[in-house]
N, C-alpha and C positions, 0 to 999 in steps of 0.2 A: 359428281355425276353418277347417277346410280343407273342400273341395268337388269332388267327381270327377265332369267328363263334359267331353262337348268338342260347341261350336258347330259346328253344320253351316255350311261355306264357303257363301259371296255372300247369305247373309241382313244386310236391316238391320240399325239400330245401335238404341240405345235411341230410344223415342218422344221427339218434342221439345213442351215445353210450352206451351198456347196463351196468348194474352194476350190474346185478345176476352172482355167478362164479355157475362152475360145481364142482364136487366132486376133492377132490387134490390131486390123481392119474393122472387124465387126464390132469386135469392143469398144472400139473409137466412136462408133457410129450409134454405139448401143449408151455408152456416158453424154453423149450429147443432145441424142433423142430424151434421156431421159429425166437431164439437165432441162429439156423443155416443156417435159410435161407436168415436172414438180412443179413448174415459174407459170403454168397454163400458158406457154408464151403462142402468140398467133403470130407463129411464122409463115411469113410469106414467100418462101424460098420451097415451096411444097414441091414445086415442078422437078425443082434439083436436086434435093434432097432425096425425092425418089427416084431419078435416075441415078443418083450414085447408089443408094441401095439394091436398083434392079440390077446394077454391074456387079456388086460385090455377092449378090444370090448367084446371077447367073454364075461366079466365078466358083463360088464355092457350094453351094447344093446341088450336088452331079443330078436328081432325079426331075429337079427342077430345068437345069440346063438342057437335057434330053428333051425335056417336054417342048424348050423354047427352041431349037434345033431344030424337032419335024416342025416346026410352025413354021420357018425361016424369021426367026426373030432373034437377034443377038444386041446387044447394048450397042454396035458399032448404028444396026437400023432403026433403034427407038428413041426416037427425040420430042416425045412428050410422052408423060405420065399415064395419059389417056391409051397408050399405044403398047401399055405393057402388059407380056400375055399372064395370064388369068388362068388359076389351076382350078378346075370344078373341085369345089368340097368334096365330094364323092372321092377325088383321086387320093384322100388322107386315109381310106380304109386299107389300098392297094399299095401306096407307095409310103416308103420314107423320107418324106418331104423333110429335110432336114440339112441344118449345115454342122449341126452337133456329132463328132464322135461318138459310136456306139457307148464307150465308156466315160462318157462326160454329159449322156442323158441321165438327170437325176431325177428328174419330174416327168409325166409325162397327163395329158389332157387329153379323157375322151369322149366323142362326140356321142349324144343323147340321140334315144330314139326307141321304137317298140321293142317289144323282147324277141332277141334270136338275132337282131342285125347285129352285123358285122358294125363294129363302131370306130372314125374317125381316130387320131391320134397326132398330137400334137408335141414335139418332145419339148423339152425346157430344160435348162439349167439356171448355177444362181443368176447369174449376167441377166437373162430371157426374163426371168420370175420378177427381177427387182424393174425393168422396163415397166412389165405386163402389172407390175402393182402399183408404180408411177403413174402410168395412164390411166387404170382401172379410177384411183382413188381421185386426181385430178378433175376429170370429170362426173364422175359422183357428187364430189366434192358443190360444184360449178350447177348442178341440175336438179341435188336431192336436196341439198341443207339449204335450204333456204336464210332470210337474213335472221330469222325471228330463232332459224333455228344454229343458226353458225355464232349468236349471240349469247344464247341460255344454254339451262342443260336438258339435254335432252335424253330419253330413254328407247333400246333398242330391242326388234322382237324380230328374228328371224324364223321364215316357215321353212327349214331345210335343216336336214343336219347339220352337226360339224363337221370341220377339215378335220377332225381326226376319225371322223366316220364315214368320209367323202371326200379322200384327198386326190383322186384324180378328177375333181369335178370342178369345172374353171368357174363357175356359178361360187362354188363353195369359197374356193380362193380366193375371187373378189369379195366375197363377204367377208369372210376373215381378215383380209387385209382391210377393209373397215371399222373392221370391230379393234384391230391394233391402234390403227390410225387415230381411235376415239378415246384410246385405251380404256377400253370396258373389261370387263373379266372374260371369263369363255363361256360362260353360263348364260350365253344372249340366245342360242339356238332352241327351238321349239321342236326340230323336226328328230326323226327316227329314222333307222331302215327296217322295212318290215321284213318276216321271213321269206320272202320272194324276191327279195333284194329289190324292191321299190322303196321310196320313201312316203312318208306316213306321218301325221301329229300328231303329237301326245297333245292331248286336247285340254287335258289338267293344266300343263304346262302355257298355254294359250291362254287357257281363261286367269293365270296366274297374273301373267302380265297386264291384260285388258281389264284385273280386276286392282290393280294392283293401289296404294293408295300413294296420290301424285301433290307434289308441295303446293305451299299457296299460289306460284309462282303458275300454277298448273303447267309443268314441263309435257311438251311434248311427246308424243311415241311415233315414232317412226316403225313402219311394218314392211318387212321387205320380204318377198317370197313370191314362186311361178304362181301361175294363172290356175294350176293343178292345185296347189294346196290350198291358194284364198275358196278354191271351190267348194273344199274339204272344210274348211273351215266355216263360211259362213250356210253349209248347209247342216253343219254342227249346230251352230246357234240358231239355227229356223227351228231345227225340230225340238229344241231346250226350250223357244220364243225368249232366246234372248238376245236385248239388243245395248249397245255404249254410245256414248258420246261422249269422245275424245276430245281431249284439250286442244281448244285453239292453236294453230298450225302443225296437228299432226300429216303425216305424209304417209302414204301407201307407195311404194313401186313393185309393180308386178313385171312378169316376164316368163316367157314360155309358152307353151303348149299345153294339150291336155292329154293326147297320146295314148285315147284309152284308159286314161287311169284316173277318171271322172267325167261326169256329163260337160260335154262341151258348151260355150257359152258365147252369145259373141260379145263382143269389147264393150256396149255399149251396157249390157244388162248385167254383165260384171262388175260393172264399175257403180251401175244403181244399185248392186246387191250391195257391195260397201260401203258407200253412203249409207243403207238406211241398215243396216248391220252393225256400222262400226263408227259411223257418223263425221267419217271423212268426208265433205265436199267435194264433187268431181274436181275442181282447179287444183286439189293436193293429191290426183294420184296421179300420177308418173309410168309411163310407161317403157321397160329395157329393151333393149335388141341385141343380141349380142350371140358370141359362137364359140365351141373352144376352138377351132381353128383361128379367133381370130385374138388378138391382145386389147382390141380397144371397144367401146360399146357405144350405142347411140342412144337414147333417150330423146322421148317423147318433149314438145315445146307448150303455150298455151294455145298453138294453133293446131293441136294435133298431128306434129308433123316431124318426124326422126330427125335427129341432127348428130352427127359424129364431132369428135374432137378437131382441131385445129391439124392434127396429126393423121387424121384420115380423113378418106374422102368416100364417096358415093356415088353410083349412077347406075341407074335403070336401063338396061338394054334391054333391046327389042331379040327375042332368041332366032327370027329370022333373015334379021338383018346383020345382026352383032351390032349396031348402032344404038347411041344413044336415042331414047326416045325423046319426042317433046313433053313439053311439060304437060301435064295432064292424062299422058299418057301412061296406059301398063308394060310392066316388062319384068328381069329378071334380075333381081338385085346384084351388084359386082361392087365390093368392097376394095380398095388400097387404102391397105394400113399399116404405116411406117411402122408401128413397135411392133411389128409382127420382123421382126429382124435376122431371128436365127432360123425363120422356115420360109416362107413365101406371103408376100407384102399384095399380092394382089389374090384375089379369092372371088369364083363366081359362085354364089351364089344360087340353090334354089328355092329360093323367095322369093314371091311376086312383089311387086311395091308400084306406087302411081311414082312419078315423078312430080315433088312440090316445089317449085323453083332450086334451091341449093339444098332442100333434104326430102326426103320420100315418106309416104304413107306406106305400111304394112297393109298387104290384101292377106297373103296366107301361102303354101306351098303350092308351089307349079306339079301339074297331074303327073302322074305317073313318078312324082319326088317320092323316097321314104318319108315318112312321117319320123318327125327331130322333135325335141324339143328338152329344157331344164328340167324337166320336171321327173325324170326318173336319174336314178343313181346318178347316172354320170352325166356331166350337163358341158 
């Protein structure tokens, strides 16, 4: 299996593993969650599963209990999953939403967004990381590699730096725990940080790969990178007028925003720009969703329509009602995600979404939201 890109010089090396545990509730809860997402298992037991996690938050993250305290909400009055309170993403900038000891936060994940905000934060340790990379790859696994591609070998091109160039960035660490997964070298990332601490392509490096020469078998290329840098890139190759066509079942997944930091696009004329750029087919590219506040991610179907893991769930409310909408309707995406274990499992969202029966359409940020998104440093 071979892999084309080359590390950017003076970035770290791989992450090293912690050896502090947490308390052996959560642990318990954190091996069995995690137990499920390696086996992809579709447990049905969602309802209860998340009630004993909203007890074991409520019991041990004080800034989360506080929060569910003014609400009058305690494990004793929530008897469905649907009924557990929900911390706006925004409260990650303010609080330490956390059940980790100061001294047993080894990692921490922070949220993306224009330059000057105040950015989210996510803490982690080994216990949290080895969850959040069970799920990550699980589902990837399930959405991205298709059969053609989970059978041959295939070749990797990421538009992002490395984790040793971007290790508080949950974007970067799902990738890398891909590229372990694959066991590829480290030499798969394309991206940079420029001197303004944005990221940026070495474009050499890009056309390295897209040029690269592929066995008879024509192995695929998988291209994984935000919506920012395919911008970056395939406005590279217009003004070069150059264009590929990649091996039967290569795959694109984008994700992100554009945040300023390139001409914005919408989803449809992005995805025609890679096709006729890169000669991917709209049915191989794949669309991410995902946060660092949260551990799990949802991807794009052939119906256009998000779906999270067996392990999370999803639903669109209405911001004036706090109800669920109907189907069809808009509202503000609210996320429960079990492998979110050692900070807060439920998370509202401000992103609009339709509701499509059991998963949602992406519209875009609700007004007056900061603008987020992967595509600068920290993701």
């Amino acid at each position: 299996m071979r892999f084309v890109a080359i590390m950017p010089a003076g970035c770290r090396g791989k992450p090293a593993m912690n050896k502090h545990r947490m308390n052996k509730e959560l642990s318990s809860f954190a091996a069995r969650l995690r137990f499920a997402a390696e086996r992809q298992a579709q447990d049905r037991r969602f309802d209860e599963l998340a009630l004993e996690l909203f007890a074991l938050q409520f019991k041990h993250n004080s800034a989360y209990r506080k929060i569910c305290k003014a609400r009058g909400r305690t494990p004793r009055d929530v008897e469905h999953w649907t009924h557990i309170p929900a911390v706006p993403a925004a409260a990650f900038k303010e609080l330490e939403l956390t059940s980790l000891a100061p001294d047993k936060r080894t990692s921490v994940f922070y949220s993306s967004g224009t330059t000057g905000q105040k950015p989210g934060r996510h803490f982690h340790n080994a216990e949290s990381l080895a969850v959040y990379e069970a799920s990550s790859w699980a589902w990837f696994e399930q959405n991205i590699l298709n059969v053609e591609c989970r059978t041959r070998n295939v070749e990797l091109l990421f538009l992002s730096p490395s984790w040793g160039c971007a290790p508080n960035s949950s974007l970067v660490h799902m990738l890398e725990t891909i590229r372990q997964k694959l066991d590829a070298p480290e030499n798969v990332f394309a991206g940079k940080i420029s001197t303004d601490g944005c990221w940026s392509l070495d474009f050499d490096v890009a056309l390295a790969a897209l040029n690269a020469p592929r066995s008879t078998l024509r192995t695929p290329l998988l291209i994984l990178g935000t919506a920012f840098s395919f911008v970056h890139l395939l406005d590279y190759l217009a003004e070069n007028n150059l264009q590929f066509r990649l091996p039967e079942n290569s795959r694109v997944m984008e994700t992100g925003g554009y945040k300023n930091r390139s001409r914005s696009l919408p989803k449809s004329e992005l995805h025609a720009l890679i096709t006729e750029r890169l000669g991917v087919p709209a049915e191989n590219i794949v669309c991410e969703y995902g946060m660092s506040e949260l551990s799990s991610q949802a991807y794009t179907n052939v119906e256009g329509k998000f779906a999270f893991p067996p392990w999370a769930r999803a639903q669109i409310i209405s911001p004036e009602t706090g109800r669920e909408v109907a189907d069809g309707e808009t509202g503000l995406n609210r996320v429960f995600d079990l492998a979110n274990i050692f900070s807060v499992a439920a998370i509202q969202t401000e992103d609009l979404g339709i509701r499509r029966g059991d998963g949602f359409e992406l519209v875009g940020r609700a007004q007056l939201a900061e603008p987020r998104g992967c595509s600068l440093l920290t993701a």
